[in-house]
C-alpha positions in Angstrom: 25.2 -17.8 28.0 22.6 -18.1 25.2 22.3 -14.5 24.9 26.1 -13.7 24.5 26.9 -16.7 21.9 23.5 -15.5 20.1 25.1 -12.0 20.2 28.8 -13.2 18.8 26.9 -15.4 16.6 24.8 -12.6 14.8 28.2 -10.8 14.2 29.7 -13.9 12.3 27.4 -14.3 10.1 27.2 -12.9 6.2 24.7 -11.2 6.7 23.2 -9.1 3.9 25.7 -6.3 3.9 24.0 -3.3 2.1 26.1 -1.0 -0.2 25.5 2.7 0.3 22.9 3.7 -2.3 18.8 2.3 -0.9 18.0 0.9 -4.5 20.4 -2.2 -2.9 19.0 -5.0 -2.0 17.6 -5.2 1.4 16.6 -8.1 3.3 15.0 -8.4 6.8 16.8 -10.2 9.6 15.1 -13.3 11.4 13.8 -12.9 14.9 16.6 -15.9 16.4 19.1 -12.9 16.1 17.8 -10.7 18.6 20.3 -11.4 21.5 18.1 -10.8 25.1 20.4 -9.9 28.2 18.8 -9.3 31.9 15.4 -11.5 31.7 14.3 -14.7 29.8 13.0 -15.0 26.7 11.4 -17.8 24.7 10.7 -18.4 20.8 7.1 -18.4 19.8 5.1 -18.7 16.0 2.6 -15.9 15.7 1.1 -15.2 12.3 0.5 -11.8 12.8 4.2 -11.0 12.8 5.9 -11.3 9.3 7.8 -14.6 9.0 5.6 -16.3 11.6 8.4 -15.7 14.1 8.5 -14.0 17.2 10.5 -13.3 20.4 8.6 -13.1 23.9 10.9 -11.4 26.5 9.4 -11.2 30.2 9.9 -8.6 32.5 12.7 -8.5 34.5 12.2 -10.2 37.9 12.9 -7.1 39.6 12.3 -3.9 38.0 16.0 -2.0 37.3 16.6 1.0 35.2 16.1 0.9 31.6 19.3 -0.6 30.3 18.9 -3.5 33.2 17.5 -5.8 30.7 16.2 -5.3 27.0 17.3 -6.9 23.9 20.0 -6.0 20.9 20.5 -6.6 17.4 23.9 -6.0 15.7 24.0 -3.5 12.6 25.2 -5.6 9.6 25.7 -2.3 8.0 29.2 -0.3 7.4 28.7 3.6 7.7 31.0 6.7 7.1 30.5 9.8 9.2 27.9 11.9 8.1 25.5 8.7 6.0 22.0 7.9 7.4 21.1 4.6 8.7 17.8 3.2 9.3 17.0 0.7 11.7 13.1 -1.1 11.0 11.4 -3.7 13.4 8.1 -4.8 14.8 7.1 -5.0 18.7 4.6 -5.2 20.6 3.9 -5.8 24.6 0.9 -7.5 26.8 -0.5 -3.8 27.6 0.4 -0.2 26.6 3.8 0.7 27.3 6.3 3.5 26.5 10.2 2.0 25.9 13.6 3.4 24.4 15.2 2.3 21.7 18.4 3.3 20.3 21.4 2.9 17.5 24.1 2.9 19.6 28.0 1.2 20.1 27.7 -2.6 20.8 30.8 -2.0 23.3 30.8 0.3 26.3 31.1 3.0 26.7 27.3 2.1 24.4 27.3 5.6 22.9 24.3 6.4 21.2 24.0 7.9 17.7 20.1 7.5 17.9 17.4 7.4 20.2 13.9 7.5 20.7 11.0 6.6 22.5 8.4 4.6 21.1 4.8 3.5 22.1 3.9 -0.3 22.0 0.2 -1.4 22.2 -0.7 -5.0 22.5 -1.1 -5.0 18.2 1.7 -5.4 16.7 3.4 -2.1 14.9 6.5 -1.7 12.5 8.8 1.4 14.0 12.0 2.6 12.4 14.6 5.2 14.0 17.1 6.4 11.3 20.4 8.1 12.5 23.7 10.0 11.1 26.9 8.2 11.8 29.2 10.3 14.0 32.3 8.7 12.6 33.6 5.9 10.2 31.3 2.7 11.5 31.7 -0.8 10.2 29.9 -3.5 9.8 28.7 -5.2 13.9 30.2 -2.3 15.6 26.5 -0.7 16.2 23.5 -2.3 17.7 19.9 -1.4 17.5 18.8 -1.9 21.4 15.3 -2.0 23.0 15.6 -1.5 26.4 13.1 -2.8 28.5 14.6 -2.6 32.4 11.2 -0.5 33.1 8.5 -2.3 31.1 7.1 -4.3 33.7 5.0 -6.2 31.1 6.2 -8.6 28.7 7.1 -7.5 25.1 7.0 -9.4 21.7 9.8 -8.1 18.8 9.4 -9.6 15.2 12.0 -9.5 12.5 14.4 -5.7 11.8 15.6 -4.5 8.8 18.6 -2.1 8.3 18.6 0.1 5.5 21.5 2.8 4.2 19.9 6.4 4.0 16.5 7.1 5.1 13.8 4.0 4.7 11.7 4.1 1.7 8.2 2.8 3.4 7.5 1.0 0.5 10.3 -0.9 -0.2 10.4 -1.6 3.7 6.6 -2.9 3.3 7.6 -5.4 0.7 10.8 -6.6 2.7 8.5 -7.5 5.2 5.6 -8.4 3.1 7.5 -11.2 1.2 9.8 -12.3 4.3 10.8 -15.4 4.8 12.8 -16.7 7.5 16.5 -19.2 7.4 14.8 -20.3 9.9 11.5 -20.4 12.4 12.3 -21.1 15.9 9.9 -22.3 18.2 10.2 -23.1 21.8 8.7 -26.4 23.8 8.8 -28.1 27.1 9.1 -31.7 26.3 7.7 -34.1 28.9 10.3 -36.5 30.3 10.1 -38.7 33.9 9.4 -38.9 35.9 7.2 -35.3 35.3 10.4 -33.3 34.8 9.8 -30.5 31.3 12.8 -29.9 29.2 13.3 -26.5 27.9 14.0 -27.1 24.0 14.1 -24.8 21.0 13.7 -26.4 17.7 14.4 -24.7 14.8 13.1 -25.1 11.1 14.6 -24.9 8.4 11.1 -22.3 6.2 12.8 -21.1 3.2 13.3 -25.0 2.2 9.0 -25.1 2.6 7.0 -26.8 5.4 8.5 -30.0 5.8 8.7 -32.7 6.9 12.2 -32.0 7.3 15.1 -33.9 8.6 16.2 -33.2 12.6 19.6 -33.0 14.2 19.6 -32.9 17.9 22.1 -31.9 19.7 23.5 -32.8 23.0 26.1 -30.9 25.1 28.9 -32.0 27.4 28.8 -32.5 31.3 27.9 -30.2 33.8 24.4 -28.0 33.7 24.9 -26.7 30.3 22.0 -25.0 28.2 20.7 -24.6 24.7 22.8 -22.1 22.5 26.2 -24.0 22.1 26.3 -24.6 18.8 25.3 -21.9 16.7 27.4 -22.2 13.3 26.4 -25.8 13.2 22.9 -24.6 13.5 23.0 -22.5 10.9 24.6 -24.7 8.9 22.0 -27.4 9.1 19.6 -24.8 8.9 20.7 -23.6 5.3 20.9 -26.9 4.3 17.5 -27.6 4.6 17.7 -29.7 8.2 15.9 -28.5 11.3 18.0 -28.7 14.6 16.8 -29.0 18.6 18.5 -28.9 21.8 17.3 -28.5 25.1 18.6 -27.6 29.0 19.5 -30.6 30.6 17.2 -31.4 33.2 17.3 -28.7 36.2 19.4 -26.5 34.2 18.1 -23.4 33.0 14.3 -23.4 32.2 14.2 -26.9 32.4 12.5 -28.2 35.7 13.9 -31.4 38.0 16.5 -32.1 40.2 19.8 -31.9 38.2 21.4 -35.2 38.2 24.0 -35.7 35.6 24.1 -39.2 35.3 24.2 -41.3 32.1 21.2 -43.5 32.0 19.2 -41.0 32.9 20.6 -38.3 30.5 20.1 -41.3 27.7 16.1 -41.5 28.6 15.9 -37.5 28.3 17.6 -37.9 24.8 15.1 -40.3 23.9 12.0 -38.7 25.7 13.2 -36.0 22.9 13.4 -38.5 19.8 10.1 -39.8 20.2 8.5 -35.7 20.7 10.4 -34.9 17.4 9.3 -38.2 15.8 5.3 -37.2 17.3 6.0 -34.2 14.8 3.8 -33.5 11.6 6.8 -31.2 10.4 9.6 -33.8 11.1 10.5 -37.0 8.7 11.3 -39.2 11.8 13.4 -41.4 9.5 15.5 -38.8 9.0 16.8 -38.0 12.8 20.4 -38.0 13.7 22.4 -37.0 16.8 25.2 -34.6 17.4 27.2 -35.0 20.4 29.8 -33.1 22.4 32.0 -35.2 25.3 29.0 -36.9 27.4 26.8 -36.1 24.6 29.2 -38.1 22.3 28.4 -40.9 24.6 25.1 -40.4 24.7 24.1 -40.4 21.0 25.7 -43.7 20.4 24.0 -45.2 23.0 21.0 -43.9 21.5 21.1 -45.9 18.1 22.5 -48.7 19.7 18.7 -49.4 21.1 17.1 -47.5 18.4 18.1 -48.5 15.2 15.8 -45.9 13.4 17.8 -43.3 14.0 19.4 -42.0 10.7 23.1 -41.0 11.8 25.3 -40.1 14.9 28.0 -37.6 15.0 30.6 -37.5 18.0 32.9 -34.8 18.9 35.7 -35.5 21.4 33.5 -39.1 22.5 35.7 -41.1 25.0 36.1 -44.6 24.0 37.5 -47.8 25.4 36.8 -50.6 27.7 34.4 -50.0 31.0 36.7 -47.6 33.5 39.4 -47.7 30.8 38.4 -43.6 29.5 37.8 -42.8 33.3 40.9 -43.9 34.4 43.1 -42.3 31.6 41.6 -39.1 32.7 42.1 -39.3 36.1 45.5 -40.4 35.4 46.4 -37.5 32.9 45.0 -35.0 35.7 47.5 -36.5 38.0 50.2 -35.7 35.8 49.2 -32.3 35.1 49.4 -31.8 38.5 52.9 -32.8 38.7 52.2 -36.0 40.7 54.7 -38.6 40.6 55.0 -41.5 37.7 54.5 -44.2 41.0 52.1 -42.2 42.5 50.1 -41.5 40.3 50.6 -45.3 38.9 49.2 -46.2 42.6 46.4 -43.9 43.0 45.0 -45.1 39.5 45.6 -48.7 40.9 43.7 -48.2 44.1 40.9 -46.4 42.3 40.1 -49.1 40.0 38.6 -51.7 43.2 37.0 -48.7 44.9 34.8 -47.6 41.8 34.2 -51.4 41.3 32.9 -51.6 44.9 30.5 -48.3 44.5 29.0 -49.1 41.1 28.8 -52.9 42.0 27.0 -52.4 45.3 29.6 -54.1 47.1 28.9 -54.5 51.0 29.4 -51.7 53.2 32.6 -52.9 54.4 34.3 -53.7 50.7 33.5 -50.3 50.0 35.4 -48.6 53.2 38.5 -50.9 52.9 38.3 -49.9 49.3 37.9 -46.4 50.0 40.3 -45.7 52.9 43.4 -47.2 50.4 42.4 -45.0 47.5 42.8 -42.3 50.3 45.9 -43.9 51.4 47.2 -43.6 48.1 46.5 -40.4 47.8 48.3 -39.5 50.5 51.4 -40.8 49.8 51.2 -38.9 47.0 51.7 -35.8 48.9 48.2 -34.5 49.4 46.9 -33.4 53.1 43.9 -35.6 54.8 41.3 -33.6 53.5 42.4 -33.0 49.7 42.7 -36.8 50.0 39.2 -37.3 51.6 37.8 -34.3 48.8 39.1 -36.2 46.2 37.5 -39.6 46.6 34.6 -38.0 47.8 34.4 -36.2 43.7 35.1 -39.6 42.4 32.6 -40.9 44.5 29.4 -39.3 42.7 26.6 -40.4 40.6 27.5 -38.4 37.6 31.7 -39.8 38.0 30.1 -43.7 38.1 27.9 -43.5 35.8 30.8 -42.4 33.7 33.2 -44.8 35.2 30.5 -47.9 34.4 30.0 -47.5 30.9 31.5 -49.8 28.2 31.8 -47.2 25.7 33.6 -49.3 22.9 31.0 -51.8 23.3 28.4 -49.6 22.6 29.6 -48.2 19.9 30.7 -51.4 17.9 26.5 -52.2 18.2 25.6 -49.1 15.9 24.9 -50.2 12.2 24.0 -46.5 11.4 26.6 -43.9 9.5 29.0 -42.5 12.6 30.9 -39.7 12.2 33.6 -39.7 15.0 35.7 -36.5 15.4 38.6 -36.1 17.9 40.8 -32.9 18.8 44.5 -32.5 18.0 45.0 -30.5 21.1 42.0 -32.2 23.7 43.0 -32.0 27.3 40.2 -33.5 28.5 39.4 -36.7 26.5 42.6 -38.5 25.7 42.9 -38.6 21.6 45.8 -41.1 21.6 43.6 -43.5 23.6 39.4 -43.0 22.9 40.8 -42.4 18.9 42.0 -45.9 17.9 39.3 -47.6 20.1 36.5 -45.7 18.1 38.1 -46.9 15.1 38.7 -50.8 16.5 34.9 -50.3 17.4 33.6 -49.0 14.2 35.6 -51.5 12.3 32.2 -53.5 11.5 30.1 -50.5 10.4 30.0 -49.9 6.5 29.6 -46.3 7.2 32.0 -44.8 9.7 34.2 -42.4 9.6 37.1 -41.5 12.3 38.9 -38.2 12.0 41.7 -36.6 14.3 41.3 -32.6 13.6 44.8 -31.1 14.5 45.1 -27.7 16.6 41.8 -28.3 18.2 40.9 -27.7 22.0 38.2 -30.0 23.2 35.2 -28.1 22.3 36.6 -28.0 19.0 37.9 -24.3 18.6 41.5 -23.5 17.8 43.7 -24.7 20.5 45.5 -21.3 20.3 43.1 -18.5 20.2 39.8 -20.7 21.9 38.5 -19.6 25.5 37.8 -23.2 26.9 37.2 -23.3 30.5 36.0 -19.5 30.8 33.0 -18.6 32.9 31.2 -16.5 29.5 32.6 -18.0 26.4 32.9 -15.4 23.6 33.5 -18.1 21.1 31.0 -20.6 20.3 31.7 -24.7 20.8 32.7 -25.9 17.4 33.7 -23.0 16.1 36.4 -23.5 13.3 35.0 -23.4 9.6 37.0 -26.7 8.5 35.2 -28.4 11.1 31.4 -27.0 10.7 31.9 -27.5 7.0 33.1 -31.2 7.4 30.4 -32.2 9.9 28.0 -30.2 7.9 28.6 -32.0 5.0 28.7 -35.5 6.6 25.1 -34.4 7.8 24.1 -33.6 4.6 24.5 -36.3 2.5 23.0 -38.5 5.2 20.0 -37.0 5.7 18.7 -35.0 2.5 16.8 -36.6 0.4 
């Protein structure tokens, strides 16, 4: 996933879009817009690279052909047919190795307009492949690709550069020469218990100097989800001067441990992370704030509630209300959208308020079976067989569902005396606006600083309701998505944390 969104990503971005004479201003791209597909990759500093930034791609796990795995670039260049392009980057690999590279469509069929194969020693070298446009191109149709399906060894690439017409090595050597970077990304394993690393990328902010700079860290939804989900607020933060961090949950992705996604234990990862960033030479840990999606607007409230250092909190789509309440109103607006009955669905959410109370209270062995065999019952007077019933408890009965189900949400978030930005969607099927809404405002009625915001035509990961791709397995749109919204949250951000 962090490889597609960092593809769509590089293709929404103004990037410096050159005109067709090469006295134009040219400008190389950072290294966090190479997109990596097939293998994994990780951000590293290396000085010998210009802007200090690098990207590490490891073989593949099994050797393929040479398309199997590699890593792309989209061309921020517009061509007609018959004008030269030039396509300039560094590489390098742990041992001598021979790879192609190409200009070619960034859609299949992936025809190529220019290729070549190019030696990489373990020092780093600058390569450029120039090509003639077959046809009328424009700007993120093309995509400089390094293939590296056969390399067996692991390669390095530094910043490109993308020039119209044939590159003038000299004006190429002082692109590079005085690069640099948005930003420099970097990435860590942060220690959390008990022994389990989480896989985080932080990203700073080097054309504002060397810090210390302000942090945002971000913090996903449920399920196993990974770093990469947030890329226009990224960049946002990034141009504003404000380094950013997020991380694999635990046992997702690169991050080691059992996955478990419950919320105590979610909360002491999030804070494992605060006290790294606040460990930091680079990072002003009085100027950290949180950014969270769903369970990670949960989750960062909770945070400042203990830690009252921590500068600002920002939740998107954060269910609200008394303990069970949120729970409940989802299970009950599930119900519905699956046509169940007004009193059967009124009796279900009756019977499933004592069971939950029995699992997360430790109630006795036999509470908890009485209490479980008439949420079944329920259930199946509802219409649903033996075993949907019996499925159905058995979801609600897991670690990650209680720990949702015991958490007094408004409580929490009438204890933070920190700025809170709270954000709901218009169109959110998943977190009830009309309900979490006004009990994030009734909670926040004490703090000096909070703001509460309904944003209309949104889906719940905050992309237009309409033309958004929640719930698909690759999503070619990015979480938070819609300029209104990255501007307003950006802004928020901003005037809390700069100086």
């Amino acid at each position: 996933m962090k490889a597609v969104l960092r593809a769509v990503l590089a293709l929404l971005l103004s990037l410096p879009f050159a005109a067709p004479a090469l006295a134009q201003h040219i400008e190389p791209i950072e290294v966090a817009r190479w997109a990596v597909y097939g293998t994994r990759h990780a951000y590293l500093r290396d000085a010998g690279v210009p802007g200090g930034g690098a990207l590490r791609v490891a073989p593949p796990a099994r050797p393929g052909e040479d398309w199997s795995s590699g890593a792309g670039m989209p061309v921020p260049l517009a061509r007609k047919a018959g004008e030269r392009l030039s396509a300039t980057f560094w590489a390098r690999a742990a041992r001598p190795i021979a790879v192609p590279v190409a200009l070619r469509d960034s859609t299949a069929p992936y025809r190529a307009f220019a290729s070549s194969q190019i030696r990489l020693t373990t020092r780093w070298q600058r390569f450029t492949l120039t090509g003639v446009a077959p046809a009328d191109l424009e700007a993120g149709s093309q995509r400089l690709t390094v293939q590296l399906g056969k390399a067996g060894t692991e390669v390095a690439l530094g910043p490109a550069l993308f020039a119209p017409g044939t590159a003038d090595a000299a004006r190429v050597s002082r692109a590079f020469a005085g690069f640099r970077p948005v930003q420099l990304a970097e990435d860590f394993p942060i220690l959390t218990e008990p022994g389990v690393k989480l896989a985080a990328t932080l990203r700073l902010p080097r054309r504002h100097g060397d810090g210390p700079f302000p942090v945002v860290l971000l913090l996903n939804g449920s399920g196993p989800s990974l770093r990469g989900i947030f890329p226009l607020v990224q960049d946002r933060l990034l141009a504003d001067g404000i380094a950013t961090l997020d991380y694999d949950k635990r046992g997702a992705g690169e991050s080691t441990g059992a996955f478990l996604d419950t919320l105590p234990l979610l909360e002491r990862d999030a804070a494992a992370v605060i006290g790294w960033l606040r460990r930091r030479g680079d990072i002003d840990g009085t100027r950290i704030a949180v950014f969270g999606l769903s369970q990670g607007g949960v989750i960062g409230p909770a945070l400042a509630a203990r830690d009252p250092s921590i500068a600002a909190v920002v939740m998107l789509a954060g269910p609200v209300g008394a303990r069970g309440e949120p729970f409940l109103e989802g299970l009950r607006s599930n119900l519905a959208k699956g046509a169940v009955a007004p009193d059967a669905t009124a009796r279900i959410v009756a019977a499933a308020r004592p069971f939950l109370d029995a699992r997360v209270g430790k109630a006795s062995p036999a509470v908890a079976e009485a209490a479980r065999w008439r949420l079944i019952e329920a259930f199946g007077a509802a219409g649903f067989s033996s075993e949907q019933a019996g499925g159905a408890v058995e979801v609600m009965d897991d670690a990650a569902m209680l720990s949702m189900y015991d958490v007094t949400t408004d409580a929490t978030l009438a204890a933070v005396r920190v700025p809170v930005l709270a954000l709901y969607a218009g169109e959110d099927e998943t977190v009830s606006t009309p309900l979490s809404m006004p009990a994030a405002q009734a909670a926040l009625r004490g703090n000096r600083d909070a703001t509460v915001i309904v944003v209309p035509g949104m889906n719940h990961i905050f992309q237009d309701a309409k033309t958004g791709d929640l719930g698909k397995a690759e999503r070619k749109i990015p979480a938070v998505s819609e300029p209104q919204v990255v501007t307003l949250v950006g802004d928020w951000i901003a005037a809390r944390l700069r100086r």
